[in-house]
C-alpha positions as a Markdown table, in Angstrom:
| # | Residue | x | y | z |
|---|---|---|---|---|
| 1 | Unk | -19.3 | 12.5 | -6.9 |
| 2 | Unk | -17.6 | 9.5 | -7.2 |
| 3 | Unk | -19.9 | 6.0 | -7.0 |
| 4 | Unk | -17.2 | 4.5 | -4.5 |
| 5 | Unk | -17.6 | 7.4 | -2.5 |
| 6 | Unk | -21.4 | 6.5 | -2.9 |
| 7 | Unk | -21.6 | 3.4 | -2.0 |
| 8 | Unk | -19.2 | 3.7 | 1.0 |
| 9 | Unk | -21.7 | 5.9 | 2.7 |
| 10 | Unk | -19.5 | 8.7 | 3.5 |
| 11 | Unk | -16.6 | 10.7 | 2.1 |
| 12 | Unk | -13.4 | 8.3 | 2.0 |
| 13 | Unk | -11.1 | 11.3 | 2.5 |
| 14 | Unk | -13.3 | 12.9 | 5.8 |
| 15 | Unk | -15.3 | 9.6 | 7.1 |
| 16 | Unk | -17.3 | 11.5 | 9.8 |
| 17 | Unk | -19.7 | 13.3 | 6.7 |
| 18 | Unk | -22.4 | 11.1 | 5.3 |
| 19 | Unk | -21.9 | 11.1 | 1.1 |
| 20 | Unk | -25.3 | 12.6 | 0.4 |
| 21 | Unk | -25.7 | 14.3 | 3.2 |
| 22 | Unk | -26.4 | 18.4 | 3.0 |
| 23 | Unk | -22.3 | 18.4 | 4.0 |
| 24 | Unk | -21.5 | 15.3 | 1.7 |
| 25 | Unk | -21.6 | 16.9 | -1.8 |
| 26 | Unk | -19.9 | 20.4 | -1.1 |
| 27 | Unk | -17.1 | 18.8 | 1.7 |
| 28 | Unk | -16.0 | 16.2 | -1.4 |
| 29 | Unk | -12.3 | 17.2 | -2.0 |
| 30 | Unk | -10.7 | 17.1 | -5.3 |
| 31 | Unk | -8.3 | 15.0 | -4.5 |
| 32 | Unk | -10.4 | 12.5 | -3.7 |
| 33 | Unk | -12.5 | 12.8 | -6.8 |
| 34 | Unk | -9.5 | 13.0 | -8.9 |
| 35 | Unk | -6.6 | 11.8 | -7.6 |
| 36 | Unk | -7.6 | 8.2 | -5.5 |
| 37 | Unk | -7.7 | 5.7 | -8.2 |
| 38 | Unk | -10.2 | 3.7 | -6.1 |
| 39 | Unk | -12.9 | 7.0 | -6.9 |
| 40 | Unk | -11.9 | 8.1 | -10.7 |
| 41 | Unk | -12.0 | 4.6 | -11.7 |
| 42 | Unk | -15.8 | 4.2 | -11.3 |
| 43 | Unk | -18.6 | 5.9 | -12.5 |
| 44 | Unk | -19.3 | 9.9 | -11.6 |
| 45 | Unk | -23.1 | 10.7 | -10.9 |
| 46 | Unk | -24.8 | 14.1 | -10.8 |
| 47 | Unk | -26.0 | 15.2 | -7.3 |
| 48 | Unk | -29.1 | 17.6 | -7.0 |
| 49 | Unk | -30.3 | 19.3 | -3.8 |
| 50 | Unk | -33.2 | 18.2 | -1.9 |
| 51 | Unk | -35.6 | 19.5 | -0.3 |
| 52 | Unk | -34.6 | 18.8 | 3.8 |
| 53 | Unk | -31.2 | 19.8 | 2.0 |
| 54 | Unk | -29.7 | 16.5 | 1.5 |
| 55 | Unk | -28.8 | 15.1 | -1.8 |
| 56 | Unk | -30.4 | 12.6 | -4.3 |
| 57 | Unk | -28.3 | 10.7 | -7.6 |
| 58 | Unk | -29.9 | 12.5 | -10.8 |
| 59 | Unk | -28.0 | 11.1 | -13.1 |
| 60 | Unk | -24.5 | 8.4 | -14.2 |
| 61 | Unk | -21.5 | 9.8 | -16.5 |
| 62 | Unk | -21.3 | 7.5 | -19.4 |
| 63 | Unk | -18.1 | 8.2 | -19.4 |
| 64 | Unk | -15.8 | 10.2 | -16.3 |
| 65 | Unk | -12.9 | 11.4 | -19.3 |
| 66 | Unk | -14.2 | 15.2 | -20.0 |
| 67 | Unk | -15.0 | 15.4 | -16.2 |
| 68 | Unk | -11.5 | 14.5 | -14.8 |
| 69 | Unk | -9.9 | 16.2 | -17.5 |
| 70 | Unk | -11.8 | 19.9 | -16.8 |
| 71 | Unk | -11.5 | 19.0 | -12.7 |
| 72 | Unk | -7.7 | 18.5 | -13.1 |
| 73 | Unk | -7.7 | 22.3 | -15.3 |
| 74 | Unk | -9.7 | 24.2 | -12.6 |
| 75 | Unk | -9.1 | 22.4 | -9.3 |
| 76 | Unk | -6.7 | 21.8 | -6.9 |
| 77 | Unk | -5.0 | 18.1 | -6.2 |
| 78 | Unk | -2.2 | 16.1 | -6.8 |
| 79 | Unk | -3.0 | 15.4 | -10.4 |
| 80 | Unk | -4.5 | 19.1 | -11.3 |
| 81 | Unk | -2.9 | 21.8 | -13.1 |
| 82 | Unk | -1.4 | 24.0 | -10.7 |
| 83 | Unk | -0.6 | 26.9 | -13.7 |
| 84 | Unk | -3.8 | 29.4 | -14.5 |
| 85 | Unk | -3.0 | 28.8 | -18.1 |
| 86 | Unk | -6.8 | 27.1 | -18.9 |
| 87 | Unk | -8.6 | 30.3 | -18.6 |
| 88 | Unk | -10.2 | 29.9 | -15.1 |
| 89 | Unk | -9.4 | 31.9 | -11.7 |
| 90 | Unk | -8.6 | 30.7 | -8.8 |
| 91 | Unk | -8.8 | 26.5 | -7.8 |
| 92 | Unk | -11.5 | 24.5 | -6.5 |
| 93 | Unk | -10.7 | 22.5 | -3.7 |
| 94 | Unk | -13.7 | 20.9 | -2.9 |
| 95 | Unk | -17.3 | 20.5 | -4.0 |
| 96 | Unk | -17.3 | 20.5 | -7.7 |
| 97 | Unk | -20.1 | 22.1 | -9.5 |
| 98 | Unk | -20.9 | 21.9 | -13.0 |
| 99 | Unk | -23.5 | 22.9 | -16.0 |
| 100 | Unk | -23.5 | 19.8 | -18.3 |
| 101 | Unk | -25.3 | 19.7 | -21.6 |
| 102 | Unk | -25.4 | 16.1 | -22.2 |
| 103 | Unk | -28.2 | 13.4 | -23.9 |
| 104 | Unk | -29.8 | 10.3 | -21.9 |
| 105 | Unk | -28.5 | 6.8 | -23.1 |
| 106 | Unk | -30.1 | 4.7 | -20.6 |
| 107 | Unk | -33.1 | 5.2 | -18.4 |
| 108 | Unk | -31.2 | 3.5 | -15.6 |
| 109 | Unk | -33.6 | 1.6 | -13.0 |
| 110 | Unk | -34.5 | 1.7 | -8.8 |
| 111 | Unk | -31.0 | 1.7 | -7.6 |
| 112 | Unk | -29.3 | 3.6 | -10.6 |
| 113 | Unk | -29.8 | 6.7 | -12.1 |
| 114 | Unk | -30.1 | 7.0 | -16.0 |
| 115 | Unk | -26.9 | 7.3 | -17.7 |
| 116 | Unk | -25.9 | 10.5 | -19.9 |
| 117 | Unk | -23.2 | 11.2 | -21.7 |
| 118 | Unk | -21.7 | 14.9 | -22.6 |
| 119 | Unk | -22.0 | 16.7 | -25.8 |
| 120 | Unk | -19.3 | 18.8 | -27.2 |
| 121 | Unk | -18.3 | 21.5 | -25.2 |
| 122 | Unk | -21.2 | 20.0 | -22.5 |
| 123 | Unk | -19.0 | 21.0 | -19.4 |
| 124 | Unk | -19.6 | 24.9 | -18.5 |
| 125 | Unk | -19.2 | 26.5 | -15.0 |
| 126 | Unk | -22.3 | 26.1 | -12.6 |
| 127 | Unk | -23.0 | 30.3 | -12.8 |
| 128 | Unk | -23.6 | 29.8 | -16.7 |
| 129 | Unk | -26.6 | 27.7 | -16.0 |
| 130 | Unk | -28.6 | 30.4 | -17.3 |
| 131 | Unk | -26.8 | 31.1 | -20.0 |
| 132 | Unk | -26.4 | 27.9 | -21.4 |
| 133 | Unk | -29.5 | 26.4 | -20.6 |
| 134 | Unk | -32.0 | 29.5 | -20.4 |
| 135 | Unk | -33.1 | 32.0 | -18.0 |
| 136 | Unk | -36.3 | 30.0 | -17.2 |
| 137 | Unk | -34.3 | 26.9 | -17.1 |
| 138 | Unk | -35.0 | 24.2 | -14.1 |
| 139 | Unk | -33.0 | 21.1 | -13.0 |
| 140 | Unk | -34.6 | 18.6 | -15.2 |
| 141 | Unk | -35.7 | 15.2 | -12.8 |
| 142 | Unk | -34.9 | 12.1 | -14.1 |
| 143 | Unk | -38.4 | 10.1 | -14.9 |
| 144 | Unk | -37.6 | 7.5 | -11.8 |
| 145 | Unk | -37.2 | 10.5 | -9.3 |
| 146 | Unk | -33.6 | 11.3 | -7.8 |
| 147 | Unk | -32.1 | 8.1 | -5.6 |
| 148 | Unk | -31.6 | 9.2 | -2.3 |
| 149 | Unk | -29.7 | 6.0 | -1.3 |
| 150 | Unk | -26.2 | 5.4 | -0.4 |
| 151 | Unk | -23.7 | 2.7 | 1.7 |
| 152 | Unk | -24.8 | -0.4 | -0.6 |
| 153 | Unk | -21.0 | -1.6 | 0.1 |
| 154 | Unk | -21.5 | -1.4 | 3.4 |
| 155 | Unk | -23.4 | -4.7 | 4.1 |
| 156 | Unk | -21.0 | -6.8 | 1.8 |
| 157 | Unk | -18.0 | -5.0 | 3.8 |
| 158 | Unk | -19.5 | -6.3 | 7.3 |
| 159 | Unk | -20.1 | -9.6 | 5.8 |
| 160 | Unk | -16.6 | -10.1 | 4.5 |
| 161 | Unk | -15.4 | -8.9 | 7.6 |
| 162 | Unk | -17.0 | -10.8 | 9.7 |
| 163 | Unk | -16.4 | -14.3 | 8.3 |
| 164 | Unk | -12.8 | -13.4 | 7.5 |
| 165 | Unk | -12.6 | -13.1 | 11.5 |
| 166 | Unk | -14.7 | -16.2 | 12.0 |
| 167 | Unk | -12.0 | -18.1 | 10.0 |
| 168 | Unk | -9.1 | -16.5 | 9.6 |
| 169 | Unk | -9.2 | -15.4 | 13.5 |
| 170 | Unk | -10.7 | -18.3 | 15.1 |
| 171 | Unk | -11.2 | -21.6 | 13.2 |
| 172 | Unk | -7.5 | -21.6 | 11.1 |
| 173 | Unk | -5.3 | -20.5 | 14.0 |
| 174 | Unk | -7.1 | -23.0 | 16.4 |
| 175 | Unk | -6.7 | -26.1 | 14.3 |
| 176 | Unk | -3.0 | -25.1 | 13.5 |
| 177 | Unk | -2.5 | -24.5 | 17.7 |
| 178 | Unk | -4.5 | -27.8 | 18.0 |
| 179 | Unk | -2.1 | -29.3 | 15.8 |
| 180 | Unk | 1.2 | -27.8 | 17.2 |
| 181 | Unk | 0.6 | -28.3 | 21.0 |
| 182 | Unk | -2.1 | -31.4 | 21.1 |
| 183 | Unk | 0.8 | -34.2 | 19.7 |
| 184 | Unk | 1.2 | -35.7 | 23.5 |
| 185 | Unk | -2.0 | -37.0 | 23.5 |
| 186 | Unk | -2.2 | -40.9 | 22.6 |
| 187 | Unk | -5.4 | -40.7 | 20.8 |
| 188 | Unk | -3.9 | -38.6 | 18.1 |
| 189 | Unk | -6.8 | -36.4 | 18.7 |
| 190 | Unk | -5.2 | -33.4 | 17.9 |
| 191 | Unk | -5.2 | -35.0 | 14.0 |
| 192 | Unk | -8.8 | -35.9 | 13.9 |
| 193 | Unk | -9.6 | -32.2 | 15.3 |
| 194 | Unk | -7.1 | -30.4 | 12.9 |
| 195 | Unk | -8.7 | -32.3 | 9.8 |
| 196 | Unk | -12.6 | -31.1 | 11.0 |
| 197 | Unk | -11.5 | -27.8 | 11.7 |
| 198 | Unk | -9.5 | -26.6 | 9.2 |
| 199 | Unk | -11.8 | -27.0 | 6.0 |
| 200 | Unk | -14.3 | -25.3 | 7.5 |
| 201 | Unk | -12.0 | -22.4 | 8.4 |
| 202 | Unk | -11.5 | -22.7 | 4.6 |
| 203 | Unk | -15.0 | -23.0 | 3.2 |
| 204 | Unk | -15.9 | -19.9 | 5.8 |
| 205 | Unk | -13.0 | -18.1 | 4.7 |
| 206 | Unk | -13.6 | -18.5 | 1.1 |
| 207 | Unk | -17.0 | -17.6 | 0.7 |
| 208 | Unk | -16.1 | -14.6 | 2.7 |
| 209 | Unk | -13.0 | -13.7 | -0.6 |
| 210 | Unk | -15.5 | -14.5 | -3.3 |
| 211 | Unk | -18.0 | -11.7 | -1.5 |
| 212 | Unk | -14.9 | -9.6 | -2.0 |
| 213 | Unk | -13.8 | -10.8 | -5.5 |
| 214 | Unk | -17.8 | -10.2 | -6.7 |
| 215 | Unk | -18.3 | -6.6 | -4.7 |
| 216 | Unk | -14.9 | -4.8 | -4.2 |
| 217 | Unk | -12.5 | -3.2 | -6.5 |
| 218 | Unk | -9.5 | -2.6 | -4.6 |
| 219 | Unk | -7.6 | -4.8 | -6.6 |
| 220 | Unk | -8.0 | -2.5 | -9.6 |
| 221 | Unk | -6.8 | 0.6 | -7.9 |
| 222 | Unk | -3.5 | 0.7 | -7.0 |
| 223 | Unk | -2.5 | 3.9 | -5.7 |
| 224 | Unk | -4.4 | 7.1 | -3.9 |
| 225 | Unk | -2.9 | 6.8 | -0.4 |
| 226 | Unk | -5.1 | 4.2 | 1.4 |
| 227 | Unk | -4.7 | 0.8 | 2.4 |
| 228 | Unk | -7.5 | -0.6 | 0.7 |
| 229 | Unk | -4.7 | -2.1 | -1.9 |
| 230 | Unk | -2.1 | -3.3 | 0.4 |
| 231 | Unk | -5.6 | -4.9 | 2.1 |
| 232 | Unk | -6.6 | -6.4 | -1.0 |
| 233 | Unk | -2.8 | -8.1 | -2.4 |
| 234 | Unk | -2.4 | -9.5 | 1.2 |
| 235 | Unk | -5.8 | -11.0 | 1.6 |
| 236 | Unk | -5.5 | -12.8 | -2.0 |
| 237 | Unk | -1.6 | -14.1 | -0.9 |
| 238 | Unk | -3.2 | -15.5 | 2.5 |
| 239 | Unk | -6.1 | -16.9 | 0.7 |
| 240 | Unk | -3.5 | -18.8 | -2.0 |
| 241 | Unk | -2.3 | -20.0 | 0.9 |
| 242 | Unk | -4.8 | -21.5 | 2.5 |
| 243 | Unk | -6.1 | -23.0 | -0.5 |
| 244 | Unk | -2.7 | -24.9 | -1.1 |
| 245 | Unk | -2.8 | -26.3 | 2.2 |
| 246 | Unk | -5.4 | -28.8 | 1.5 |
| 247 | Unk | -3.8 | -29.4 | -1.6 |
| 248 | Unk | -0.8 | -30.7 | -0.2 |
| 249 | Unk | -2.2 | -32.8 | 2.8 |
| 250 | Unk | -3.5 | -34.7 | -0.1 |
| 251 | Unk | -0.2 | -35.5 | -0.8 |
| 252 | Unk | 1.0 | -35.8 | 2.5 |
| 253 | Unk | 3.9 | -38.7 | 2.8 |
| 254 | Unk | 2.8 | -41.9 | 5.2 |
| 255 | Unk | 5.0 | -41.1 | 8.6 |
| 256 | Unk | 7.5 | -43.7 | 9.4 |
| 257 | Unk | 6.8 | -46.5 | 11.2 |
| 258 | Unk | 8.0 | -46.7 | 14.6 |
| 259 | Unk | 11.8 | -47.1 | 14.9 |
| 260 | Unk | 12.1 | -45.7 | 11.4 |
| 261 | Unk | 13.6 | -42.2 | 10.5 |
| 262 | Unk | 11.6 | -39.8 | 8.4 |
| 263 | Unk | 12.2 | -39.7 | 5.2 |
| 264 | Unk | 13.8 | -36.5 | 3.5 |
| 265 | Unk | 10.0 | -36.1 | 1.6 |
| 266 | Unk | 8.2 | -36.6 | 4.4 |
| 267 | Unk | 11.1 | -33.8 | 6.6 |
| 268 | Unk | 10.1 | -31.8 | 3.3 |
| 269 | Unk | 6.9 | -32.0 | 2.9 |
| 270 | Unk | 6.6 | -31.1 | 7.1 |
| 271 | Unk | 8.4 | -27.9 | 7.1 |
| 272 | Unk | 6.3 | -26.9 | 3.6 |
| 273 | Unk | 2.9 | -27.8 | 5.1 |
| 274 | Unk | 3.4 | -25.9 | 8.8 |
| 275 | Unk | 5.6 | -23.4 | 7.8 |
| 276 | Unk | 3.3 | -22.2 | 5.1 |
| 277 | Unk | 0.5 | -22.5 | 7.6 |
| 278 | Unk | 1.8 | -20.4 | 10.4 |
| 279 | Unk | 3.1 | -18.1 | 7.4 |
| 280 | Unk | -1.0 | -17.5 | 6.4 |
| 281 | Unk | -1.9 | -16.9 | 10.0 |
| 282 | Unk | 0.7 | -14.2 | 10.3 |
| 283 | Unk | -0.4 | -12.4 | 7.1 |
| 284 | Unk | -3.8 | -12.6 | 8.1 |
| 285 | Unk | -3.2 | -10.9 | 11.5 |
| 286 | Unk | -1.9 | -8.1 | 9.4 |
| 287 | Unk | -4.4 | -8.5 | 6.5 |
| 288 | Unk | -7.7 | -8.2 | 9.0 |
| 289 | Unk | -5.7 | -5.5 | 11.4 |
| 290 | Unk | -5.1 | -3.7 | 8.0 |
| 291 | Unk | -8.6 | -4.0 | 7.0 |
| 292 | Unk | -10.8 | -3.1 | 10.2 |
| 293 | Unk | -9.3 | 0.5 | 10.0 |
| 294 | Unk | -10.6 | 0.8 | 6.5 |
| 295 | Unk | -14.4 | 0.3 | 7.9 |
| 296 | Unk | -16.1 | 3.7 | 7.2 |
| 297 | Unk | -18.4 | 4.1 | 10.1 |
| 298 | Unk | -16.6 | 4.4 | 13.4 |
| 299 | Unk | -18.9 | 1.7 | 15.3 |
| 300 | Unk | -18.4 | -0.9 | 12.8 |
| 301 | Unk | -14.8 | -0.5 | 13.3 |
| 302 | Unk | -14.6 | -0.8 | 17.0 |
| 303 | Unk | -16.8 | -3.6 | 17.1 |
| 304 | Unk | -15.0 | -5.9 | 14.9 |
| 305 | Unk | -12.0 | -4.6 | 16.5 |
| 306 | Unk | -13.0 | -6.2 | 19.4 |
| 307 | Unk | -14.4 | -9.1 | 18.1 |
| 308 | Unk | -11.1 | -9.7 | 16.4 |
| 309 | Unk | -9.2 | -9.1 | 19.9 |
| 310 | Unk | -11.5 | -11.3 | 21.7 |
| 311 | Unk | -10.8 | -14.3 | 19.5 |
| 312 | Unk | -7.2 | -14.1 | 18.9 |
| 313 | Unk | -7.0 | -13.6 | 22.6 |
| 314 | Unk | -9.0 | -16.2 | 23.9 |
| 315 | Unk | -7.5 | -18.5 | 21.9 |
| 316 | Unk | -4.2 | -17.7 | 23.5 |
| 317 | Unk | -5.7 | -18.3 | 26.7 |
| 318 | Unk | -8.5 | -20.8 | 26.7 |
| 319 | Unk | -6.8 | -22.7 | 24.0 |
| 320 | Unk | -3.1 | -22.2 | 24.0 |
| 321 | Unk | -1.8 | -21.8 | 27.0 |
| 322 | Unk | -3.8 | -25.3 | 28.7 |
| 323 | Unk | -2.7 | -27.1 | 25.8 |
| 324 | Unk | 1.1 | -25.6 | 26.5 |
| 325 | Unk | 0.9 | -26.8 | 30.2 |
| 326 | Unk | -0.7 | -30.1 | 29.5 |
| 327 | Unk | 1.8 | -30.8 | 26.9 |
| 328 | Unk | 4.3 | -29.7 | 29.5 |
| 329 | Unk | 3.2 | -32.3 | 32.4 |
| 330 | Unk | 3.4 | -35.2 | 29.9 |
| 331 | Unk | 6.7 | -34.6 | 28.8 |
| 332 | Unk | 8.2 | -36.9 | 30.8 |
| 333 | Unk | 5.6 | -40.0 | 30.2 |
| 334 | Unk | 6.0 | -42.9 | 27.5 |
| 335 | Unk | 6.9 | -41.7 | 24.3 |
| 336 | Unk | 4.0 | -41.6 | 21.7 |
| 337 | Unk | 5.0 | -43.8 | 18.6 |
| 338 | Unk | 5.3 | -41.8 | 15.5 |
| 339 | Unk | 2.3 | -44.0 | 14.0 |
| 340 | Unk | 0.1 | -42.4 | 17.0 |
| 341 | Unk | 1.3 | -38.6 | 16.1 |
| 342 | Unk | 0.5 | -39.1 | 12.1 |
């Protein structure tokens, strides 16, 4: 199996079966083993049966070459040979079981299981254990003991998640709806608000990438049919974006005074700074929508589903729509000078 698949917790392909679970190991399609480039692209291990029937990690492919190679001959996936012309009957679809002959290079540690890599001609069908190995052959136990752990991506994944939400679904949309509907008031309080909130959106929101940048490889897998990719390109655009907006407020032209016109900069540098705000909001609605259906466990999902909902909705109506009506009232009052509004 696959260490994405691993890690996730359960089968990326059927998300309702627990990886090492007594289903996980023979219910692991092909396809996803050889054809999602988010599962070939990291390490294969070597499942053994327990004894409650579960699985445990016995031991890490040095290298996962030889393995896809003799998967794509004898099974069946988008990437397989589809021709018997390799010797073998029928196609594997699922669950692939092997006799390796292969040497230990590392001893591996608590969380990782020592790393082996194949001999020549190490890859044999799993009846010729026997055979190739001797009739009173056993599975040989790696000196730690099999790991029986899974789902370490699963915390990280719920911490990214979270604090994407936390700023990308609360803190950045409110001080950009601060800034866009709170310009009636005097005070220029909307300013003061928009220039507290927003770097800490950022600084929340950018702790929550680097998590992502450190602990996830969607960027290096392009293809395979899920969305973890689409996820990963959008999130890094929205996050480029946010990080230029502080960049240019740094920049920002002094607003005319009052009775002057803007100048064409300052016109510029306005449509640049909002429209590439609102633009980051947008593509964060789609980026987080995109990447609560990639949670693997069903709970997880629904709940920051709903938290998501929750906060983009209550800031609609405990945030936008008084500030809409407020705005709305004053309308008709004194004109704020354009000093006030900077």
């Amino acid at each position: 199996m696959d260490t994405y698949c691993i890690d996730l917790g359960v089968l990326l392909d059927m998300q309702s079966i627990s990886t090492l679970s007594a289903q996980g190991p023979p219910s692991h399609s092909l396809h996803c083993l050889l054809d999602v480039e988010l599962c070939y692209t990291t390490p294969y291990e070597v499942l053994n049966p327990l004894e409650d029937g579960s699985f445990g990690r016995s031991w890490r492919m040095e290298s996962n070459d030889e393995i896809i190679t003799h998967g794509r001959a004898i099974g069946g996936c988008k990437t397989c040979a589809q021709e018997a012309d390799t010797g073998t009957e029928g196609v594997i679809d699922e669950g692939l079981r092997l006799t390796l002959k292969a040497v230990v290079t590392d001893v591996g540690d608590s969380s990782t299981p020592p790393t082996i890599r194949l001999l020549d001609s190490g890859i044999h069908a799993y009846e010729d254990f026997e055979t190739v190995c001797g009739e009173n052959a056993t599975v040989f136990v790696p000196p730690n003991g099999m790991i029986t752990s899974g789902g370490s991506l699963v915390r990280p994944i719920l911490i990214h998640g979270s604090l994407m939400i936390i700023a990308w679904g609360l803190l950045l949309p409110s001080g950009a709806i601060i800034a866009a509907l709170g310009k009636h008031r005097s005070d220029a309080m909307w300013f003061k608000v928009h220039r507290v909130v927003q770097p800490i959106g950022l600084i929340v929101a950018l702790i929550a990438w680097i998590i992502a940048l450190r602990n996830f490889t969607a960027l290096q897998a392009s293809g395979g049919g899920t969305l973890h990719y689409p996820h990963a390109i959008l999130g890094m655009i929205t996050m480029v974006i946010g990080l230029i907006q502080p960049l240019n407020a740094i920049f920002r032209p002094h607003a005319p005074k009052k009775g002057e016109e803007k100048t064409k900069l300052r016109l510029l540098w306005e449509i640049c700074h909002k429209g590439l705000g609102w633009v980051g909001i947008f593509l964060s609605i789609v980026t987080i929508s995109i990447g609560t259906t990639l949670l693997a466990d069903k709970t997880h999902r629904r709940n920051l589903q709903v938290i998501y909902g929750v906060f983009m909705g209550g800031l609609l109506l405990l945030l936008a729509i008084p500030l809409f009506l407020e705005k709305k009232r004053f309308k008709n009052r004194i004109p704020i000078s354009r000093e006030e509004q900077t």
